[in-house]
N, C-alpha and C positions, 0 to 999 in steps of 0.2 A: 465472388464474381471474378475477381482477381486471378484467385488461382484456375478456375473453369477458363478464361482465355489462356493463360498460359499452357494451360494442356492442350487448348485446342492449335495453337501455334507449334506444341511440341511434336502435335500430332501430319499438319500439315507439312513442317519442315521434315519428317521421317518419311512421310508419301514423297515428296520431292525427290530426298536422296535416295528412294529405289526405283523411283523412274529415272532418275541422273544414270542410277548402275545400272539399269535394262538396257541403255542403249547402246546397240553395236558401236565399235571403235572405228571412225573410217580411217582416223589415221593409222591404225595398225594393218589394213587392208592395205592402203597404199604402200607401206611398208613391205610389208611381205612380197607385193607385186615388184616393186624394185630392186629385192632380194632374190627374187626367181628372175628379173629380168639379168643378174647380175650373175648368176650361177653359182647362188651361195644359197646356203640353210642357214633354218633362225637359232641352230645354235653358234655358227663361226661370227655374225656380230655381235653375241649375245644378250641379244633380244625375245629368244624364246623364250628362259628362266621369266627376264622380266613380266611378257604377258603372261604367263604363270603364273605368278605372284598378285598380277593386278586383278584376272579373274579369277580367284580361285574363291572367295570368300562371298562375294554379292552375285557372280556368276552360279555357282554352286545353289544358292541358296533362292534364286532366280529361275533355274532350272526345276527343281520344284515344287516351287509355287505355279510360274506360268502354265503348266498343262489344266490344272482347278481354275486359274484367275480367266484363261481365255474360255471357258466352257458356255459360260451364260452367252457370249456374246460372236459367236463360232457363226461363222456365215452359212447361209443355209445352201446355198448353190455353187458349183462348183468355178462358177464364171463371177462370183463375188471374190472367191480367192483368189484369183490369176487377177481379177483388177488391183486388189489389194497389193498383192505380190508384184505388180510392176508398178502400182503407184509408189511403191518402198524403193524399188528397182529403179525408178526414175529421182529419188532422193538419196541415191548414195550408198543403198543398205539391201547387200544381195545373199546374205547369210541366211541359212533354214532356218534356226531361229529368231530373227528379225519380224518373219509375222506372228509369230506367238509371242513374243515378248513384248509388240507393238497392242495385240486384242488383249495380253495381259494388264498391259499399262493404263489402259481403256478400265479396266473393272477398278484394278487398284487405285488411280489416282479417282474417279468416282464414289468409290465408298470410304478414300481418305479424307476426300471433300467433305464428305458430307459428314463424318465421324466428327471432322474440327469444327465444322460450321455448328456442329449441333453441340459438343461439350463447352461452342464459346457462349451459346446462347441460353444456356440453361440458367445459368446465374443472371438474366435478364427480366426475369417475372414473365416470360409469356405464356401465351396458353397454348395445349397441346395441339392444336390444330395449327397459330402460328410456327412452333417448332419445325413438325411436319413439312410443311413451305420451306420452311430456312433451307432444310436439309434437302431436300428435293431438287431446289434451285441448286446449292452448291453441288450437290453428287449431277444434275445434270450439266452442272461448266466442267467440273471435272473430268465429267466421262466424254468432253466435245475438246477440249483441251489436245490430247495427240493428235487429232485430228487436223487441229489449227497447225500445230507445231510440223504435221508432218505438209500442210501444204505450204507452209511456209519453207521448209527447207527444198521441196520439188521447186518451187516457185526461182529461189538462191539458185539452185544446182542447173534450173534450167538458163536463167540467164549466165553465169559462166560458161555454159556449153556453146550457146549463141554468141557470146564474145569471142569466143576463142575460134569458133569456126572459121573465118575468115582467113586469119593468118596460117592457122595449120593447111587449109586448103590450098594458101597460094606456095607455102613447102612444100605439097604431095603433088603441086604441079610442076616443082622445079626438078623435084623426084622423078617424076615419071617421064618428065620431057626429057633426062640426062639417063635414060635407060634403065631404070628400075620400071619390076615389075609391080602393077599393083600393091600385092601383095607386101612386097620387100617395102614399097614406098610407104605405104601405113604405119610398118614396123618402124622407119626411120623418123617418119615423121611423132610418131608416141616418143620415141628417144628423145628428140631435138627439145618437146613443148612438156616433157615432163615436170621442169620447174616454172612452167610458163602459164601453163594452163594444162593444172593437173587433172582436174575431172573428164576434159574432151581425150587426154594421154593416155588415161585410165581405158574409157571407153575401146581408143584404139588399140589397145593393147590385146585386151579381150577376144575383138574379132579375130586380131591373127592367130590368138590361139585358139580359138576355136576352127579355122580355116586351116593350122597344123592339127588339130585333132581328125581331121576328115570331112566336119562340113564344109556345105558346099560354099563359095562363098560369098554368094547372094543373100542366102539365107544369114548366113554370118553377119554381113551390113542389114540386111535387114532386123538382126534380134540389135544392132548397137542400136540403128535407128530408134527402135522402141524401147530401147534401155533409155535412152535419152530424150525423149518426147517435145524434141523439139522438130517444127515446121521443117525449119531449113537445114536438117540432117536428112529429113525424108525427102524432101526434093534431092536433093544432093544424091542420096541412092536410087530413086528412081531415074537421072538422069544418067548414072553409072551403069542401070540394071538397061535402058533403052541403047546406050551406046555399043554395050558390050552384044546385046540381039542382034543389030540395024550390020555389025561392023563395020561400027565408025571410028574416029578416036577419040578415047576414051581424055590423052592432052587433050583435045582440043575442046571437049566439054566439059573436062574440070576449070579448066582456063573460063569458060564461059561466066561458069557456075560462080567460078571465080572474085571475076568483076560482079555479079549482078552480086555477090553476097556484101560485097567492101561497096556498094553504091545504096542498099540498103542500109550494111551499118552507119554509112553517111548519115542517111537520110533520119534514122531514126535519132543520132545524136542531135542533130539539125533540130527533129521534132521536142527532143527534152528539153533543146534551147528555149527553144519560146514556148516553153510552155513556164519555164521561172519566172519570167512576170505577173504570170497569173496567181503561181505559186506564190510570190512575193504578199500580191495583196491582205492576205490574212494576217501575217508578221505586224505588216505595216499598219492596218487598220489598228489592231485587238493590243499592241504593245509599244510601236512607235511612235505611233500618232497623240496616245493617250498622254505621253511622256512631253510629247511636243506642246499640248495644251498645255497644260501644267504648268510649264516652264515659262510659259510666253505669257495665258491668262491669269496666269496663278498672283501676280502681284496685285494688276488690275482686281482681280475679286477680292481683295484682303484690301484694298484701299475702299471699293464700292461697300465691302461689309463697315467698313469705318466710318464710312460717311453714312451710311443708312442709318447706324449707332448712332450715331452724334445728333439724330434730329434732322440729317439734307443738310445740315450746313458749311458748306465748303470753306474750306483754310483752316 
């Protein structure tokens, strides 16, 4: 029995470290993005060798496998893949193989599950039908597991995004009211909040190259917009997409956008506020409280058990 769980642990810790290796680098993306921002290639910092070196062996060997692991589980409609592909795209991870590697990780960490769940339970005496169960349950956490992982990371990337709008917004309007265009003002402002709030820097960055590649650039704020699935990026563009139709200006409803965005962030810290009270009570009830008995009846009942002992008779 002994050695059947440790196989089956050898088995799940090896699932692990090739979903570890599937996953795209963002920090090598932002990398590379601040080396084209910089006008440099990834050999003059010498950082190309290195991701070389880091993918060459679980990358390689990833490559393929994924095109077999993602087959079984291959979405049927072509509007499954584009949700896919921007729910990945709103978590950070906009590489072509980011969706195969992700439906790969899907088959692989499911039928890792269930390989260790089932060589730890063998040595258990059950019967073939319980087996069946074990493994089933675990290959189905396993194969719902990326799934968790990746709404958890949309979930991260989109509250950074919303943090950060505010402050970059009231730069693009310091930008734009001192005579930058648009355009130029985005690009300054990506510069400025690169170390500050790198994913909304990231985002910006993007549109202006795509708006130097020749789109147009509505559509540009619009693909960031939904790169970034956040509420108050898409207001934000459509107040830009009405000001620039109406010709209004466009200071003057970033300025707007501005305040309501910093009067919402208010608001919503306001709202975390009081809500830790509430949070508090569970702490308080399940671990402080219990400590506080304790300490205060705890003698009282070791005196009342003595005297119960003794017959009732007190002294």
């Amino acid at each position: 029995m002994n050695e059947m769980m440790i196989l089956g642990a050898l088995v799940l810790i090896s699932v692990m470290l090739i979903a570890y290796s599937m996953m795209p680098a963002k920090k090598e993306d932002q990398e590379r993005i601040l080396r084209r921002m910089a006008g440099k290639r990834s050999q003059e910092d010498g950082t190309g060798i290195q991701q070389k070196e880091k993918s060459s062996a679980a990358r390689a060997i990833m490559d393929k496998v994924a095109p077999y692991a993602m087959k079984p589980i291959m979405p049927k409609s072509a509007e499954d893949m584009s949700s896919l592909r921007s729910k990945l795209a709103q978590a950070g991870f906009r590489r072509d193989n980011a969706t195969r590697f992700f439906l790969a990780s899907k088959t692989i960490a499911g039928g890792g599950f269930a390989v260790a769940s089932l060589a730890a339970a063998l040595g258990g005496g059950f019967d073939p039908k319980m087996l069946f169960g074990i493994a089933t349950c675990a290959g189905g956490v396993g194969f719902f597991l990326p799934d968790l992982w990746l709404m958890v990371a949309r979930s991260q990337r989109k509250e950074k995004v919303r943090n950060g709008l505010p402050d970059s917004l009231d730069l693009l309007v310091v930008s734009v009211e001192s005579g930058l265009a648009l355009d130029a003002g985005l690009l300054r402002v990506s510069d400025e909040m690169r170390h500050v709030h790198v994913e909304l820097s990231e985002e910006m960055q993007i549109a202006t190259y795509e708006t130097q590649m020749g789109v147009p650039r509505m559509e540009a704020l619009q693909n960031m917009a939904q790169r970034c699935g956040v509420d108050e990026m898409s207001a934000l563009i459509a107040v830009i997409t009405q000001a620039e139709r109406f010709g209004t200006s466009v200071a003057k409803a970033l300025r707007t956008q501005a305040d309501s965005l910093r009067v919402k962030r208010r608001l919503a810290a306001e709202e975390r506020a009081q809500k830790t009270a509430v949070k508090l009570m569970l702490p308080l009830i399940f671990f402080i409280f219990p400590s506080i008995f304790v300490v205060l009846l705890g003698p009282a009942v070791i005196q009342l058990i003595k005297v119960l002992g003794s017959g009732g008779a007190l002294g």
